[in-house]
C-alpha positions in Angstrom: 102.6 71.9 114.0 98.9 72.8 115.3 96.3 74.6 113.6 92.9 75.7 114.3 90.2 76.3 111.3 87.4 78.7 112.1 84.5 79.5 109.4 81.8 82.0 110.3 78.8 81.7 108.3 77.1 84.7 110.2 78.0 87.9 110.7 78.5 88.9 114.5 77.7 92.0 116.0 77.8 93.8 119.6 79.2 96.6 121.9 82.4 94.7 121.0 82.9 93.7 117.8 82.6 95.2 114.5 79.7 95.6 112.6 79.7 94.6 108.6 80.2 97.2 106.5 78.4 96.2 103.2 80.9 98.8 101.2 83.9 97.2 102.3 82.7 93.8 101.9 81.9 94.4 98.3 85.2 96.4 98.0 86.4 92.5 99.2 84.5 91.0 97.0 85.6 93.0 94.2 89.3 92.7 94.9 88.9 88.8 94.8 87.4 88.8 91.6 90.3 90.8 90.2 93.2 88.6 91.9 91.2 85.0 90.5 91.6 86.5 87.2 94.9 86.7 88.0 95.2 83.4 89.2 94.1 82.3 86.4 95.3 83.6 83.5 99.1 83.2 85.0 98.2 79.8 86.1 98.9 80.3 89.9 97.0 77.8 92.6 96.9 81.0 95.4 97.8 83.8 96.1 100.1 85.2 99.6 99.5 88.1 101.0 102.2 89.2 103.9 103.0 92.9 103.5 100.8 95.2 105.3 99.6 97.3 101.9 98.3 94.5 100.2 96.7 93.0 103.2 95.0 96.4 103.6 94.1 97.0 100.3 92.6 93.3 100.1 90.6 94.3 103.1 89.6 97.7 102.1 91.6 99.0 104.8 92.1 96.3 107.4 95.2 96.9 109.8 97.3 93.7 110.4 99.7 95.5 112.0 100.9 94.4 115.6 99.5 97.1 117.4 101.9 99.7 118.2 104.5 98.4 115.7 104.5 98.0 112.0 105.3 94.3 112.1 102.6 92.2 110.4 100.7 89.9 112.7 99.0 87.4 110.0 98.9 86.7 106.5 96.0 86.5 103.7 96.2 83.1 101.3 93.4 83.8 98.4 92.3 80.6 95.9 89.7 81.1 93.4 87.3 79.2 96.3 88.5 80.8 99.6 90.2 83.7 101.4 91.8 82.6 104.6 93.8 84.9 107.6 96.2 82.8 108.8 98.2 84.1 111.8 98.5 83.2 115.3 96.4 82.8 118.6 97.1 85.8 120.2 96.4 88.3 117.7 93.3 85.7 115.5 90.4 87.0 117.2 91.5 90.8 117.0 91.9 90.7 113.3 89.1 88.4 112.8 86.5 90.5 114.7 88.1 93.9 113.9 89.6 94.0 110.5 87.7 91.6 108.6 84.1 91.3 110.3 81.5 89.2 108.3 83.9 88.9 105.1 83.7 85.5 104.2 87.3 84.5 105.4 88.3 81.5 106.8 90.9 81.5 110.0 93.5 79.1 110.5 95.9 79.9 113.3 99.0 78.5 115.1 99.9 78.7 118.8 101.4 81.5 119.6 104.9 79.4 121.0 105.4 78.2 117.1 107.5 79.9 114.0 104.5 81.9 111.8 106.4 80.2 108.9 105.3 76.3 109.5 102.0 77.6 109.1 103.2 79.1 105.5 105.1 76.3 104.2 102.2 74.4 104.8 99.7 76.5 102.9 101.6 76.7 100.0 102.9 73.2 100.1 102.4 71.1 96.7 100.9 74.8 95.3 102.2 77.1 92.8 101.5 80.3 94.4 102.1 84.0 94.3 103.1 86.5 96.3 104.4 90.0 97.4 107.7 89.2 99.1 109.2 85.8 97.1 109.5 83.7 100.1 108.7 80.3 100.8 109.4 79.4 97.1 106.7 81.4 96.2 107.0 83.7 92.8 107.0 87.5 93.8 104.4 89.6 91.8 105.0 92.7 94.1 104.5 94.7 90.5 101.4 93.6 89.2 99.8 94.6 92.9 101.2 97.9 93.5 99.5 98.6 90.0 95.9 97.1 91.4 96.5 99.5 94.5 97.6 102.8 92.8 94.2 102.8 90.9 91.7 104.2 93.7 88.4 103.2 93.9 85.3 105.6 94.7 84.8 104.5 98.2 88.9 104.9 98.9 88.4 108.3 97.6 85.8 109.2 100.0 88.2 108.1 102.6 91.0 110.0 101.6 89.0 113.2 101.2 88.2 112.7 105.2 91.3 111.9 106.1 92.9 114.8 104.0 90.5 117.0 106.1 91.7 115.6 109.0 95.8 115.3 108.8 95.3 119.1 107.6 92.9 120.0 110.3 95.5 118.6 112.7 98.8 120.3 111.3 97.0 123.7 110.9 95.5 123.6 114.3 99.1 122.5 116.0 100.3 125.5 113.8 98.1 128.2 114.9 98.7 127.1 118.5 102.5 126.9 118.2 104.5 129.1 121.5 107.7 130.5 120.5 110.5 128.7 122.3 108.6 125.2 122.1 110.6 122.2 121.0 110.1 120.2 118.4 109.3 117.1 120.3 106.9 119.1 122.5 105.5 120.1 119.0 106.1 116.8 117.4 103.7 115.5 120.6 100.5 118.1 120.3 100.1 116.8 116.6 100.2 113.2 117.1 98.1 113.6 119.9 95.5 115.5 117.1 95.8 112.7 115.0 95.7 109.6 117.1 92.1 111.4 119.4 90.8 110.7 115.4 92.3 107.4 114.7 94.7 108.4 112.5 98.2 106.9 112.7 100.9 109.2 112.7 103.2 107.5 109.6 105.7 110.4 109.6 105.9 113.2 111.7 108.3 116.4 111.0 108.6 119.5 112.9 111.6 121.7 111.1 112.3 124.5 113.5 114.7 127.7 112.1 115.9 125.9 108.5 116.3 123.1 110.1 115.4 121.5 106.9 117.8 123.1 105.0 120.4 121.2 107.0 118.7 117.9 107.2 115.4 117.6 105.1 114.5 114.1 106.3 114.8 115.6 110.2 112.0 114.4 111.8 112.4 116.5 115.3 114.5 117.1 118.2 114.6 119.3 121.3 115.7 122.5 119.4 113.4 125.1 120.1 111.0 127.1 117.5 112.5 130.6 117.9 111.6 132.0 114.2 109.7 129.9 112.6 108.7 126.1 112.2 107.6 123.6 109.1 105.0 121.0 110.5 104.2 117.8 108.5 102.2 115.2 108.6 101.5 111.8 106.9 98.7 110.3 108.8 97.2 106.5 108.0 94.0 105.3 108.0 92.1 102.5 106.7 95.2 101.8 105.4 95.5 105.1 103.0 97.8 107.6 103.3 97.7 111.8 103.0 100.5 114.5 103.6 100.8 117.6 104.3 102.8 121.0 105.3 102.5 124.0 106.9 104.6 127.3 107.5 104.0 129.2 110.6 107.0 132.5 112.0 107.0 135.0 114.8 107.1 138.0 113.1 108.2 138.7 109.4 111.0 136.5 108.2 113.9 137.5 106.3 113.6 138.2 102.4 115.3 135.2 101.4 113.0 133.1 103.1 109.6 134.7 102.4 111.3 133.9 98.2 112.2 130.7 98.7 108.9 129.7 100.2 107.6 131.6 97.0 109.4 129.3 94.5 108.5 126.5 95.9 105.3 126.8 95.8 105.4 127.9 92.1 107.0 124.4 91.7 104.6 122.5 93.8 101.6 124.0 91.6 102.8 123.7 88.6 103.1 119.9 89.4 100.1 119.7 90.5 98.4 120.9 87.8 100.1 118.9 85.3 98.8 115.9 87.4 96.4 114.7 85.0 95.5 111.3 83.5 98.0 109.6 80.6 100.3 111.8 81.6 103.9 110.0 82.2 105.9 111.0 85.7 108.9 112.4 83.5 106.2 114.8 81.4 105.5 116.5 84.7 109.7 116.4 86.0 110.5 118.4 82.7 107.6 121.5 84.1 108.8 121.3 87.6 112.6 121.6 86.5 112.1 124.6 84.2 110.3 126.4 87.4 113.8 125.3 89.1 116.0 126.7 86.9 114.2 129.8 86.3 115.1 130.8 89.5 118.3 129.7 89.7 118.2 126.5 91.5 118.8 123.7 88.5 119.9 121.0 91.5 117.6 122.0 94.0 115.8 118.6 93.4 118.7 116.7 94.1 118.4 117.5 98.1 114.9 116.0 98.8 112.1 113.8 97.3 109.6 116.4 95.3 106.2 114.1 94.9 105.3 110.2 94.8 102.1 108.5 94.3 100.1 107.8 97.6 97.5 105.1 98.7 98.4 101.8 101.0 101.9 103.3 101.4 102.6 106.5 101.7 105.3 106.4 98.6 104.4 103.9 96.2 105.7 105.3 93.1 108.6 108.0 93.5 108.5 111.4 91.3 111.9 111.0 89.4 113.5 111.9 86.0 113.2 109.8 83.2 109.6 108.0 85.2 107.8 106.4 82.5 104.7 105.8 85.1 102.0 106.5 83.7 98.9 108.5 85.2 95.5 107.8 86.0 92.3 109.2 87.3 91.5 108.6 90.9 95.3 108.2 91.8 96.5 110.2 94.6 100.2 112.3 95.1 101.5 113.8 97.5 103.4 117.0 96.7 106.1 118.3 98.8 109.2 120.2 97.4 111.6 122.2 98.7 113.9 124.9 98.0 116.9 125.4 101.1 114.3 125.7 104.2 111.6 126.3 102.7 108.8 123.3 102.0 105.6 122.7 101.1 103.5 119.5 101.5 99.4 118.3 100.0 97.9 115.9 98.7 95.8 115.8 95.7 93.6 112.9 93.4 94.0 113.2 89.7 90.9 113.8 87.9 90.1 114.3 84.1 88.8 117.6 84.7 91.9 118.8 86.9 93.3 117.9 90.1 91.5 117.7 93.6 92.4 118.8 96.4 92.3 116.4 99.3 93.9 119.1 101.7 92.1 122.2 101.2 93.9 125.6 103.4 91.1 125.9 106.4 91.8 129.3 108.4 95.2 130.1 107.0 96.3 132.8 104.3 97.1 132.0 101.2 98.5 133.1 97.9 96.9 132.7 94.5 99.1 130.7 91.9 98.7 131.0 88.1 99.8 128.0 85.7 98.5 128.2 82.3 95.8 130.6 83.6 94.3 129.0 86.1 94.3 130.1 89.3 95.7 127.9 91.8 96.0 129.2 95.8 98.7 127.9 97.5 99.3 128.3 101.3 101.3 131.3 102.7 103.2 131.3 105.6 101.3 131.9 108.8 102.9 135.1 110.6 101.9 134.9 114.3 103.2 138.1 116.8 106.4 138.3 118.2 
């Protein structure tokens, strides 16, 4: 095998190449400091990184992607003395100059003709290391850093409050400009097109025409046209975070049965929210939400479709279920989207210790005012465009 070691001292900076961002760097900085300790206290040489969310959240929101694909194109190996990329010769200088300008890593890469894992087995050769996928002989501590990435830190929720603005901005607009008799795809198209003129990655794209979602609630979209009406969602990515979020829009007034569903459920997706508050445990907020479930008389309504999860590097890292013992905290982000038959609602929110935040506030769209305990909590309607 043959390697090249690069080591720049300086930062670099043109029409080109990235500036330094002084925020991220000391995000970096930070980050290291927590994964030595680590290190040390579980008497580990290194650290591997190979799965996009760490690698982002080590980089404060690096993208090691291949571009166009979600397949990793390098890896991070952290000691207590050095962080080094190592990856190949085709995609070195892009991440080097464009995801991790001026941060004090080191760069060893392999030709572009040889296996990505010669380069690994000899990093971690003669080393007891960590890492997030147990290969290599390596011992897997996936756990411990989906627990350091859950926990936001101020400048990630600046991000995320952008980026909410955005992947709303983007649905609502792709909403409000909606044609009867449009497919989905065609749909599908305008609001990827929204998000990717911002930079935003489109991670999952849904565009339910006519209860489409009652019959499959993980359809993404097809070429069935919008005749009625149409559930858009978005999870867009960005500096490696995540944000969701739904909207309703119809031609003319919908039946009854559809106007209540879309009713419940967002009786059920404020009532979560609200009880999204710090120390409490996932199944504490499950019990509220069921009760809203059976009220009306859908006990196993949950039981067709995911209801919440925690958000951040991936856009589900901890699952709303029954019986969760996760435990929350402030500045953690979740994405709530339940459903009852057709009818969905998706946003995203950060826990706080005064009451949850909003991280997709309702721009020009009507809206419905939810109480839960007394507090008033608007919710979005659906958006009735002519016939």
């Amino acid at each position: 095998m043959s390697s090249v070691t690069h080591r720049y001292s300086l930062p670099v900076s043109s029409a080109e190449i990235s500036t330094i961002d002084p925020q991220r760097l000391i995000e970096v900085e930070r980050k290291h400091k927590q994964l030595i300790e680590f290190l040390e206290s579980h008497n580990f040489d290194a650290l591997l990184l190979q799965k996009p969310e760490n690698l982002a959240w080590f980089t404060a929101g690096g993208d090691f992607t291949r571009m166009g694909s979600s397949e990793p194109a390098g890896a991070i190996f952290i000691t207590p003395s050095a962080r080094l990329l190592a990856t190949n010769s085709i995609d070195a200088a892009r991440i080097f100059d464009r995801e991790i300008p001026g941060f004090g890593f080191q760069v060893k890469e392999r030709p572009w003709h040889e296996s990505p894992e010669t380069l690994i087995e000899d990093l971690c050769r003669s080393r007891r290391v960590a890492s997030d996928t147990g290969q290599n002989g390596t011992k897997e501590v996936s756990l411990h850093l989906k627990n350091l990435r859950v926990g936001l830190a101020e400048r990630e929720c600046l991000l995320l409050r952008e980026l909410g603005r955005q992947v709303l901005h983007a649905v609502e607009a792709t909403a409000r400009h909606l044609q009867r008799g449009q497919s989905e795809s065609e749909v599908a198209a305008q609001l990827t097109h929204r998000l990717i003129k911002h930079n935003i990655a489109p991670e999952r794209i849904q565009v339910l025409a006519d209860g489409q979602g009652q019959r499959y609630p993980s359809w993404s979209y097809g070429n069935d046209p919008v005749e009625r009406y149409c559930v858009i969602s978005a999870v867009g990515r960005r500096d490696g975070l995540h944000v969701g979020v739904s909207r309703t829009v119809s031609f003319g007034a919908l039946p009854r049965s559809v106007r209540d569903a879309h009713f419940r459920v967002m009786l059920v997706q404020a009532t979560g929210m609200y009880f999204s508050q710090p120390d409490w445990e996932m199944y504490e907020i499950w019990n509220r939400i069921q009760r809203i479930y059976e009220k009306f008389g859908h006990p196993l309504e949950w039981r067709r479709a995911e209801q919440a999860s925690v958000l951040g590097y991936k856009s589900s890292e901890v699952p709303l279920v029954p019986n969760s013992q996760f435990r929350l905290e402030k500045n953690m982000a979740l994405h709530w989207h339940p459903s009852i038959g057709a009818a969905s609602v998706g946003d995203s929110i950060l826990v706080k210790e005064d009451g949850f935040e909003l991280l997709t506030p309702l721009e020009e769209w009507p809206k419905i005012k939810i109480e839960v305990k007394g507090v008033p909590i608007y919710r979005p309607d659906i958006l009735q465009r002519p016939e």
